[in-house]
Backbone as CSV, one residue per row, in Angstrom:
resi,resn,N_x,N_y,N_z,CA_x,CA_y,CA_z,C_x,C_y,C_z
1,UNK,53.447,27.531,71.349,52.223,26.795,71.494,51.609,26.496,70.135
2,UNK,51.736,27.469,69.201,51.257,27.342,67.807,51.841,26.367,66.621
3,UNK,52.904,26.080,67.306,53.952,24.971,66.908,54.000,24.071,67.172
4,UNK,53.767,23.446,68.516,52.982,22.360,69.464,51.544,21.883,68.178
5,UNK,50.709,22.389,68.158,49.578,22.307,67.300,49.836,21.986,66.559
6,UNK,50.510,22.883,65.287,50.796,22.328,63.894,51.650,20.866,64.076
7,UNK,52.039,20.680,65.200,52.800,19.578,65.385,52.022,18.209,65.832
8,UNK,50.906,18.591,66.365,50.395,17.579,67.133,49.139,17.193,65.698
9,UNK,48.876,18.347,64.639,47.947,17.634,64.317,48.559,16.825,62.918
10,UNK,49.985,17.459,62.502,50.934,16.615,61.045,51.045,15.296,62.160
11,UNK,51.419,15.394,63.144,51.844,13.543,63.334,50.559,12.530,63.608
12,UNK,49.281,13.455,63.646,47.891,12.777,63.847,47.898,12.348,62.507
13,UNK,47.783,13.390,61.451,47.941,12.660,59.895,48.908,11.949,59.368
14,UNK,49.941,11.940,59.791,50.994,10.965,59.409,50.718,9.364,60.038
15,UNK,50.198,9.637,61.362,49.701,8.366,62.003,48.459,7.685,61.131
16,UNK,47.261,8.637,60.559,46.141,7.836,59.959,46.786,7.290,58.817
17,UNK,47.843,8.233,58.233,48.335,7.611,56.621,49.108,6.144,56.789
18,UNK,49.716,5.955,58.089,50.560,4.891,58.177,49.233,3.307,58.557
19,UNK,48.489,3.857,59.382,47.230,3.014,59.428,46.419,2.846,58.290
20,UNK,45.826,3.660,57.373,45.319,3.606,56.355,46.382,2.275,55.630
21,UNK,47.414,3.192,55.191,48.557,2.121,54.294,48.706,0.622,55.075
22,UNK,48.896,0.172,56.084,49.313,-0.743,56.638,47.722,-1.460,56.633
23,UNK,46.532,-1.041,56.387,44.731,-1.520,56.209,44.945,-2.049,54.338
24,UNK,45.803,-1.037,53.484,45.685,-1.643,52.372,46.425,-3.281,52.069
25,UNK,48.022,-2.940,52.734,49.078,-3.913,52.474,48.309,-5.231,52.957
26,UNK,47.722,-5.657,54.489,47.671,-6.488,55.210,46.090,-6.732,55.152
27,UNK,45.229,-6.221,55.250,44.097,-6.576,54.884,43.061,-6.624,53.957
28,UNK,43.147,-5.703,52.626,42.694,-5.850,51.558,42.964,-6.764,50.799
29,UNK,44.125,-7.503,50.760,44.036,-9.063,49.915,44.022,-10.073,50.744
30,UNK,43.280,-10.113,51.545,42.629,-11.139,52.385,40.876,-11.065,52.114
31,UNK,40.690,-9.303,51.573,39.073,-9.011,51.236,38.929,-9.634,50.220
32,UNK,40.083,-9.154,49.247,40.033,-9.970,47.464,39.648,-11.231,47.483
33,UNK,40.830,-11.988,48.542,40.759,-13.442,48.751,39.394,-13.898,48.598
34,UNK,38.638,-13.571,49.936,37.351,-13.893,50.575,36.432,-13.576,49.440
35,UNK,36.462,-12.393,48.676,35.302,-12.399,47.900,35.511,-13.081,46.543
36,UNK,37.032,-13.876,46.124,37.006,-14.904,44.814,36.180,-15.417,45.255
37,UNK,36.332,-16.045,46.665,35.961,-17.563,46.890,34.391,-17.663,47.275
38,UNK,34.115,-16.750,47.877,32.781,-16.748,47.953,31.813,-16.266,46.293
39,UNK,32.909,-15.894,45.447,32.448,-16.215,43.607,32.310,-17.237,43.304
40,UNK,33.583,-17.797,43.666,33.804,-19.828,43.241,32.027,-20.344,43.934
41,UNK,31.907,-20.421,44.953,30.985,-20.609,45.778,29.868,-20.501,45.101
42,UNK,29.400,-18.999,44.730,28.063,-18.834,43.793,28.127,-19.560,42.751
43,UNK,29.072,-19.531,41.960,29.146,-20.275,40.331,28.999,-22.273,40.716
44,UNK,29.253,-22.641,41.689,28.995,-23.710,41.951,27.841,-24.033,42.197
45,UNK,27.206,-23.243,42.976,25.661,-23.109,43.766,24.630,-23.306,42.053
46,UNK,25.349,-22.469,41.072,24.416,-22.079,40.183,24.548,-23.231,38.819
47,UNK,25.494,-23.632,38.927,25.761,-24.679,38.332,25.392,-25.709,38.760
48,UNK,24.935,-26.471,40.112,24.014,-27.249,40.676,22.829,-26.852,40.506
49,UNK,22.421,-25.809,40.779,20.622,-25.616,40.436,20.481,-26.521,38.731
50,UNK,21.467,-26.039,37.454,21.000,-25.966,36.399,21.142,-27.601,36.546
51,UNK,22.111,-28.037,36.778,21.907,-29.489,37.127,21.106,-30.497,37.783
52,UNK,20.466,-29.588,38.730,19.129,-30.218,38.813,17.876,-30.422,38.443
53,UNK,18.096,-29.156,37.084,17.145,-28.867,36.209,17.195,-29.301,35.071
54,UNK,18.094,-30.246,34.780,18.228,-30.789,34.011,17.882,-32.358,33.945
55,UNK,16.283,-32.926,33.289,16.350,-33.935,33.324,16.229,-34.746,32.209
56,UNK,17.110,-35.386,31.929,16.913,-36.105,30.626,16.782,-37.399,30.507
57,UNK,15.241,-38.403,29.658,15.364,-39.714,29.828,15.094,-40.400,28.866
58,UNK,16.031,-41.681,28.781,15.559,-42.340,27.905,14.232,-43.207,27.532
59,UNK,13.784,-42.827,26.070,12.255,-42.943,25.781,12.439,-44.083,25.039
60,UNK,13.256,-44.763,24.384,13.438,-45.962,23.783,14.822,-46.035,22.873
61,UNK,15.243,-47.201,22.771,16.117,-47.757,21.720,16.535,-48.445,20.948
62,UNK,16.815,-48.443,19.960,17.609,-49.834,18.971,18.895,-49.674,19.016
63,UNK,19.004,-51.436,18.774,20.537,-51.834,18.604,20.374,-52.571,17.545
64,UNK,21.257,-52.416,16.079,21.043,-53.544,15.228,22.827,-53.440,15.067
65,UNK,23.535,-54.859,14.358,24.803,-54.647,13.941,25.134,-54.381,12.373
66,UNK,26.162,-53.877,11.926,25.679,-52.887,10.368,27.551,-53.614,10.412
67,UNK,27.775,-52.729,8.992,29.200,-53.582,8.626,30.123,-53.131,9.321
68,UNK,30.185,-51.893,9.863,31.371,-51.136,11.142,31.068,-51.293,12.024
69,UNK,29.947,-52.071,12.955,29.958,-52.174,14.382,28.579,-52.588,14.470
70,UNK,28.396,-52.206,15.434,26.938,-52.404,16.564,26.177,-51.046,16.401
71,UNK,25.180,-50.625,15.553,24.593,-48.901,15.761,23.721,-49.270,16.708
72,UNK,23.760,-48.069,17.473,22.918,-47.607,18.726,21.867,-46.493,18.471
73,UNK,20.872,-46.454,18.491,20.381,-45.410,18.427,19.050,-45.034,19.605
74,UNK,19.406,-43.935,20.506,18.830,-43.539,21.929,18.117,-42.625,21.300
75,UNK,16.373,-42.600,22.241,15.544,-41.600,21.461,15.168,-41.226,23.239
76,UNK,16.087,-39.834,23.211,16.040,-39.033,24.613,14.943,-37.694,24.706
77,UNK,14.846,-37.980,25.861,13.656,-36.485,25.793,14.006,-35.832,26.978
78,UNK,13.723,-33.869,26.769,14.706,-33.655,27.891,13.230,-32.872,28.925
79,UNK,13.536,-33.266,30.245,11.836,-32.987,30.443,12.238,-31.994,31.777
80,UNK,13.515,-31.282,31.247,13.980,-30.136,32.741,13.873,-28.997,32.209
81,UNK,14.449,-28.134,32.684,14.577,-26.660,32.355,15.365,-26.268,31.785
82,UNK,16.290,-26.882,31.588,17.710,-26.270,30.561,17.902,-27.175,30.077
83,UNK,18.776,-26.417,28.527,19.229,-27.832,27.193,20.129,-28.508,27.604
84,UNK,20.540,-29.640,27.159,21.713,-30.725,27.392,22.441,-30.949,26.062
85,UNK,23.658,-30.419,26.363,24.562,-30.798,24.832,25.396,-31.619,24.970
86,UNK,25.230,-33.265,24.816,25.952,-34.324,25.092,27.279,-34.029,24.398
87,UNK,28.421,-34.766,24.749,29.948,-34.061,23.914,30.334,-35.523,24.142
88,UNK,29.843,-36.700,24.868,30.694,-37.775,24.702,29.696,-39.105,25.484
89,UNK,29.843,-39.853,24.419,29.039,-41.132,24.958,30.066,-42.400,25.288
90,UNK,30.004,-43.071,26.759,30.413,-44.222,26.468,29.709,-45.765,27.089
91,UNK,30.132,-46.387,26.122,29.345,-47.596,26.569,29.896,-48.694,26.747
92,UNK,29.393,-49.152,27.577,30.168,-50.642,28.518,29.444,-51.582,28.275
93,UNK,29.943,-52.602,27.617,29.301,-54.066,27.064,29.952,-55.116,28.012
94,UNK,29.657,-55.440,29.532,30.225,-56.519,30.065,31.348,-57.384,29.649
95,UNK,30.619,-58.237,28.595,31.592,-59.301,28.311,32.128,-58.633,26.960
96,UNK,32.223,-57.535,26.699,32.720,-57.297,24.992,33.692,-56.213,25.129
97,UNK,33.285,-55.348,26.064,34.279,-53.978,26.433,33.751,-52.870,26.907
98,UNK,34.417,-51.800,26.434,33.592,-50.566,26.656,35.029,-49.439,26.074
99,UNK,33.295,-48.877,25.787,34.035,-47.417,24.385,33.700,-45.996,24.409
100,UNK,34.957,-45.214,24.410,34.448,-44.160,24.086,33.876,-43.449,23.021
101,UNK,32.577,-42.762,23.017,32.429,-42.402,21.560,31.923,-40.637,21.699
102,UNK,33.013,-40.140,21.106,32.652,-38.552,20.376,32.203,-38.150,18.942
103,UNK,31.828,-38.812,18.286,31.608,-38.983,17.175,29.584,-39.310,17.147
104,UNK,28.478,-38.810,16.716,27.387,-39.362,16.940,26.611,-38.095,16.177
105,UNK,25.678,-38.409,15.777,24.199,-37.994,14.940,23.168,-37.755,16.248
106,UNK,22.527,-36.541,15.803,21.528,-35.579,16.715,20.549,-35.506,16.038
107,UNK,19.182,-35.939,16.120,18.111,-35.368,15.256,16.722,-34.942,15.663
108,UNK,16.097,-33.746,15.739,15.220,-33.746,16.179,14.071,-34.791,15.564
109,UNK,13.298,-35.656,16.836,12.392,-36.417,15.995,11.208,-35.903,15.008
110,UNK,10.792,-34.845,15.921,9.158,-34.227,14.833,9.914,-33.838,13.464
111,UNK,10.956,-33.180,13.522,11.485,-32.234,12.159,12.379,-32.644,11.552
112,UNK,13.009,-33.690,12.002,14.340,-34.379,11.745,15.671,-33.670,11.212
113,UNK,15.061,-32.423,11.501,16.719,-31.373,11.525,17.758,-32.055,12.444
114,UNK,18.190,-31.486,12.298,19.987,-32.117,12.555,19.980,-30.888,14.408
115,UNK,20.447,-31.679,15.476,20.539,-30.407,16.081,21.979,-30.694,17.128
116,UNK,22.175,-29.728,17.872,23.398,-30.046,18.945,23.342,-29.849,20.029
117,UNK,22.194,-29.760,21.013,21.668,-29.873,22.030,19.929,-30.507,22.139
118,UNK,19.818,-31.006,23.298,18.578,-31.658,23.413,17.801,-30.040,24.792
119,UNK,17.163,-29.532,23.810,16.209,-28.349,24.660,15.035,-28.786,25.238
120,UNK,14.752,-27.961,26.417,14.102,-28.481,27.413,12.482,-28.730,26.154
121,UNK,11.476,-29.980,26.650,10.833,-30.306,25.832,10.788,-30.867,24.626
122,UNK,11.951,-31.396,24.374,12.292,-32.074,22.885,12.966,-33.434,23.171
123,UNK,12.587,-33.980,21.918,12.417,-35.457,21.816,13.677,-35.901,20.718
124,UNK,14.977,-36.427,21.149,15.871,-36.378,19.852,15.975,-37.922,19.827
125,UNK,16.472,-38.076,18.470,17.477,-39.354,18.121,18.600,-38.894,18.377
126,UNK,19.514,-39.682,19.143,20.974,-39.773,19.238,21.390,-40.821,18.486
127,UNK,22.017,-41.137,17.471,22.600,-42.556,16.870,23.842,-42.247,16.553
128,UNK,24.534,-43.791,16.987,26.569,-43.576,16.791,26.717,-45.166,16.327
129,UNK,27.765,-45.823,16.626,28.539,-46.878,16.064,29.428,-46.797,17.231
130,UNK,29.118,-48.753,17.579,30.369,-49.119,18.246,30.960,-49.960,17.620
131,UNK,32.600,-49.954,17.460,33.215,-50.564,17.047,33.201,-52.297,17.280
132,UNK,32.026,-52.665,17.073,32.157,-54.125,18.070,30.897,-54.848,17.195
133,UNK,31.146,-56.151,16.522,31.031,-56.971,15.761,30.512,-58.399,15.984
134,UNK,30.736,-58.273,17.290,30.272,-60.078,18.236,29.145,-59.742,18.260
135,UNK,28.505,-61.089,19.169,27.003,-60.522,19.382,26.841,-59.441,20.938
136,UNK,25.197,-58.915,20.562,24.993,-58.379,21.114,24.832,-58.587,22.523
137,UNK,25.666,-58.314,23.537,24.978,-59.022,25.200,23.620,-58.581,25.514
138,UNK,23.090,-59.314,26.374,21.351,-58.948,27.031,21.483,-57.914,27.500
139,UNK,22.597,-57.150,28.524,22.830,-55.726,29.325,23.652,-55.330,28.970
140,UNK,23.558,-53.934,28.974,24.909,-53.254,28.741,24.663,-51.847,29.154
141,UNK,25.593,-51.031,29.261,25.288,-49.674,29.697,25.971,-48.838,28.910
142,UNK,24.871,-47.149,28.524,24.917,-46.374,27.927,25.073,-45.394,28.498
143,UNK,26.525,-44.145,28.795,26.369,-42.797,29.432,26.686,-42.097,28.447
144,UNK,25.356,-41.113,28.415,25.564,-39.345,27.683,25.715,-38.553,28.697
145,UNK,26.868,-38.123,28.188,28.059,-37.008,29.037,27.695,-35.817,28.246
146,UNK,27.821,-34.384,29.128,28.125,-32.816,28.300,27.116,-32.154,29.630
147,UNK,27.938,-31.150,29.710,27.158,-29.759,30.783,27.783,-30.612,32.326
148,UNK,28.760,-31.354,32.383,28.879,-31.711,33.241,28.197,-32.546,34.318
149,UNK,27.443,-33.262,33.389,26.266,-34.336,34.213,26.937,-36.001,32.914
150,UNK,26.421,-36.518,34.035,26.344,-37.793,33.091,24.991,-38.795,33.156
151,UNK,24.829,-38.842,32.278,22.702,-39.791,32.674,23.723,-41.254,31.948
152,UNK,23.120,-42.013,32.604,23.191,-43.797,32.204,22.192,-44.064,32.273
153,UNK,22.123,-45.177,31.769,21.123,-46.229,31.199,21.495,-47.880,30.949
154,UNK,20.710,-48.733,31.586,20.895,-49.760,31.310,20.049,-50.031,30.527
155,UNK,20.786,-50.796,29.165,20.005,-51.211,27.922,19.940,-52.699,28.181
């Protein structure tokens, strides 16, 4: 009878160990799974908020043509909650083309330091060069790209 026992309660533990093990193999990377994705999920969620907090507009501009192109110069103000660090402008001239430009000058207006993001409450010059020499068309459009937003403007 005492053998019966020791017997009945090793195959009770051999049974939880085989359930336990067969809970790690088959359902714990289905938990992993579920909780990347519900990460992916937050980091998206939170990356839309900042994007909606982000508003940036254009306050005025010049266009004059110089001996390398057409200079542009956008005087943006950022009137959201988080900075905007433009990384690429391009602009579409109807009848002339359209260009990419990574290349461009940042300046704060009050201090005229040099800067590389537009922070919430500040007023910058952006000025670049388009490669383009004809005249100027009446419309054309301007997008500052970076943080994963893009703002346009029709000039």
């Amino acid at each position: 009878m005492k053998k019966k026992a020791v017997s009945d309660v090793l195959g009770a533990i051999i049974l939880i160990v085989i359930v336990i093990a067969g809970f790690s193999f088959l359902v714990y990377p289905l938990l992993i799974r579920e909780y990347s994705s519900s990460q992916g999920a937050l980091k998206q969620n939170q990356q839309a908020q900042v994007s909606a907090s982000t508003m940036v507009q254009l306050v005025y501009y010049t266009v004059s043509q110089n001996g390398q192109g057409t200079q542009i110069t956008l005087y943006l103000y950022n009137y959201g909650q988080y900075p905007f660090a433009p990384n690429t402008i391009v602009v579409n001239m109807p009848t002339a083309g359209s260009w990419t430009i990574t290349s461009f000058a940042m300046q704060d207006v009050s201090t005229g330091n040099a800067v590389l993001q537009i922070s919430p409450n500040e007023n910058v010059e952006l000025s670049f060069t388009v490669p383009y020499t004809g005249s100027i068309p009446s419309l054309f459009n301007v997008s500052v790209i970076g943080n994963n937003q893009v703002f346009t403007w029709e000039i």
